[in-house]
N, C-alpha and C positions, 0 to 999 in steps of 0.2 A: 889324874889318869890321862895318858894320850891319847891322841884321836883313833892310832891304829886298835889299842887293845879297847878301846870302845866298840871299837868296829867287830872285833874279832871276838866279844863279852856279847852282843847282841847277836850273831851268827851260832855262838854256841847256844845260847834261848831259844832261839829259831829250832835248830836243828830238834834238840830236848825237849819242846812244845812238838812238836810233833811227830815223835816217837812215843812220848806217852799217849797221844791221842790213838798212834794207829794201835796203841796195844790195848785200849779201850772197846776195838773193834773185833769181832771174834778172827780168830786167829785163824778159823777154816774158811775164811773171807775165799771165795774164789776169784779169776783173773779177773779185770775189767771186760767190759765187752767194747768190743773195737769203736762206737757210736761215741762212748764214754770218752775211752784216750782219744779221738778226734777233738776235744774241745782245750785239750792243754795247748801252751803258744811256747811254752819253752822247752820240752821235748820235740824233738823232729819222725815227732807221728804224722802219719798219712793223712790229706784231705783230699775229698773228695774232689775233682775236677770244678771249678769255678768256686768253690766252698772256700767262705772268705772269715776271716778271724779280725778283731781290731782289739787292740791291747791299750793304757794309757799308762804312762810309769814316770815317776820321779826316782832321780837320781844324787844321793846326797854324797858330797865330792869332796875327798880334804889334796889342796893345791898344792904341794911343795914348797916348804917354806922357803928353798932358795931362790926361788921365783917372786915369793912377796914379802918376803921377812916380816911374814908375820903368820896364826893359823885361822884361817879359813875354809868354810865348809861352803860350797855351794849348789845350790840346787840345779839340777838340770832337767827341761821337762822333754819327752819323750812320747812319742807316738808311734804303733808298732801295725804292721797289719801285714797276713799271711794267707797267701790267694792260693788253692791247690790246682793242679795242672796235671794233665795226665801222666802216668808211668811211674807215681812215686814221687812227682818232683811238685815245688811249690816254689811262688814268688816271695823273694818275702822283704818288704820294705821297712825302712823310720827316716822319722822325721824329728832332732832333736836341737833346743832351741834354749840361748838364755840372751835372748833379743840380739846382742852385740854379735854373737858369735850361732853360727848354723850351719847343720848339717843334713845331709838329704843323702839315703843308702837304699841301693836299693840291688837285689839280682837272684840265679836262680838255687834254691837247693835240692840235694838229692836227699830222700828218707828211706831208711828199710826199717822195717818193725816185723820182732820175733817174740810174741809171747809178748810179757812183760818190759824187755830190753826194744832198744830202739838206738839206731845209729844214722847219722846223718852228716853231710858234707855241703860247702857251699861258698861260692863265691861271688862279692859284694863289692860294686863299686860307689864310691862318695865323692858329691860335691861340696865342697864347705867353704864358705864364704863370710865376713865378719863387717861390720864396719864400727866403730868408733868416731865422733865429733864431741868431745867436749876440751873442757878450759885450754883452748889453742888448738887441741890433738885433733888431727884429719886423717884418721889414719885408715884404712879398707886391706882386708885381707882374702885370697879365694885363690881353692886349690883341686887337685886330684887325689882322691886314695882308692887303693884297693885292700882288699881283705879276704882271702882265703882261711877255711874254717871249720872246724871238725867238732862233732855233736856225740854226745851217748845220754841217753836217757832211761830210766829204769821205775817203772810203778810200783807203787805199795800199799795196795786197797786202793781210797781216793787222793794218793799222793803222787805228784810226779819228780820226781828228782832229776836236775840235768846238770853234765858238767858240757861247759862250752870253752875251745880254745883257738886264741884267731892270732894271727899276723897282720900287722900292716903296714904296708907301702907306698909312699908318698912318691905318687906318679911324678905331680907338679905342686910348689906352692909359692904363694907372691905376696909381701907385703910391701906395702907405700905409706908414707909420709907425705902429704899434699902431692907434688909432683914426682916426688924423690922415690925410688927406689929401694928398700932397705933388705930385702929379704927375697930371693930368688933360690929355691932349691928344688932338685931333681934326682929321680930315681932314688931317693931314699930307704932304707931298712927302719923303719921308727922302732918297732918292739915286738910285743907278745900282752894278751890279757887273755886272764883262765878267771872262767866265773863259776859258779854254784848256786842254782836256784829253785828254788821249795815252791811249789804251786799246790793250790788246793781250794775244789769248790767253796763256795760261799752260798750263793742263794740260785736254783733256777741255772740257768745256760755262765753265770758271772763265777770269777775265781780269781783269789789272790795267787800273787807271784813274788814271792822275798828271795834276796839273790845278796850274791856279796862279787862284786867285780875288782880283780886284783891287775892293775896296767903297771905295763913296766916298757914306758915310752920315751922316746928323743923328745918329741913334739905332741903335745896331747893338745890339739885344737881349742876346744871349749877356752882354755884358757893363753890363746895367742894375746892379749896385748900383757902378757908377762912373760913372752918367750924365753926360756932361756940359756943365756950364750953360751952355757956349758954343754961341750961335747959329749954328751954319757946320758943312759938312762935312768928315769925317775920313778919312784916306786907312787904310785900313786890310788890309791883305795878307793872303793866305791859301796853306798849302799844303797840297793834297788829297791822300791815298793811300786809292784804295778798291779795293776785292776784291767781283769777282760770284760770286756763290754758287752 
């Protein structure tokens, strides 16, 4: 079996694990009450003014095999946290890391919530930075992106459902070889990722968040020291497990 219909065999579980659950639940369940949907991190609900969220999440990552010729899955760890601000809007940053390669996002968004349904917008700028030293390789990489981004989220008893859709654009990006220069680009269009992600209490104030993230990138960071020279976009899968704190 391949890695995508792996991906796409455990998102269908996900989704069917919990739908039987919420039909478990009496079905004249009324709405949540506002207090409630304040505690989800992947719906773009309302927080209170300085009311701060921290999230932790691993990301299991399959590479493009024209980039290593070979498959590989890698993990990405991730740090999430969402500060609310007056008028509807919140901070909302991460921090994601596989030693070599880092990224640091951070800016503001806008939320409205109606009932059930919630929509939200947001724009996110990144620094990312890499370094690389082993057997001869000196290599360091560090750039700009930005990311503009549109949210819908929808409750279901204690379920939050959210679809998230982002663009990104590569302000600046630089990579070197000892002193050499190899990699200079600007103003770039890298792609588009649409994600889906299922959240749902656990114990107390804590909730899981399982998500499936679909990139369709020029350049997908994490894995610059295999950049590659092909002009065209990569389909490249992701599967999320995170935990709010």
């Amino acid at each position: 079996m391949n890695r995508i219909s792996k991906y796409q065999i455990i998102l269908i579980l996900l989704v069917s694990y919990n739908s039987l659950l919420s039909n478990s639940i009496s079905i004249s369940s009324p709405s949540l009450p506002q207090d409630t949907i304040r505690r989800y991190t992947s719906i773009p609900a309302h927080l209170k003014p300085k009311e701060s969220q921290t999230s932790v999440a691993v990301l299991f990552t399959q590479i493009p095999y024209d980039w290593i010729e070979n498959a590989v899955e890698v993990p990405l760890f991730q740090v999430n946290n969402k500060l609310g601000l007056p008028y509807g809007l919140s901070l909302e940053s991460s921090f994601q890391t596989i030693v070599v390669s880092n990224q640091i996002r951070s800016g503001p968004h806008w939320n409205y919530q109606s009932g059930k349904l919630s929509f939200g917008a947001g724009l996110e700028g990144e620094f990312m930075f890499g370094k690389m030293k082993v057997a001869g390789f000196n290599n360091k990489t560090w750039g700009w992106s930005v990311y503009p981004c549109i949210q819908a989220g929808y409750t279901i008893r204690d379920i939050a459902i959210s679809l998230n859709g982002e663009l990104e654009f590569i302000k600046s990006l630089k990579e070197t070889s000892g002193n050499e220069e190899i990699v200079n680009s600007r103003n770039m269009f890298s792609g588009i990722s649409l994600s889906l992600f299922i959240e749902q209490p656990l114990w107390k104030n804590h909730l899981v968040i399982l998500g499936f993230v679909n990139n369709f990138q020029k350049v997908f960071f994490p894995a610059w020291p295999s950049f590659s020279t092909f002009d065209r976009r990569y389909y490249i899968p992701q599967f999320y497990f995170g935990l709010v704190l």
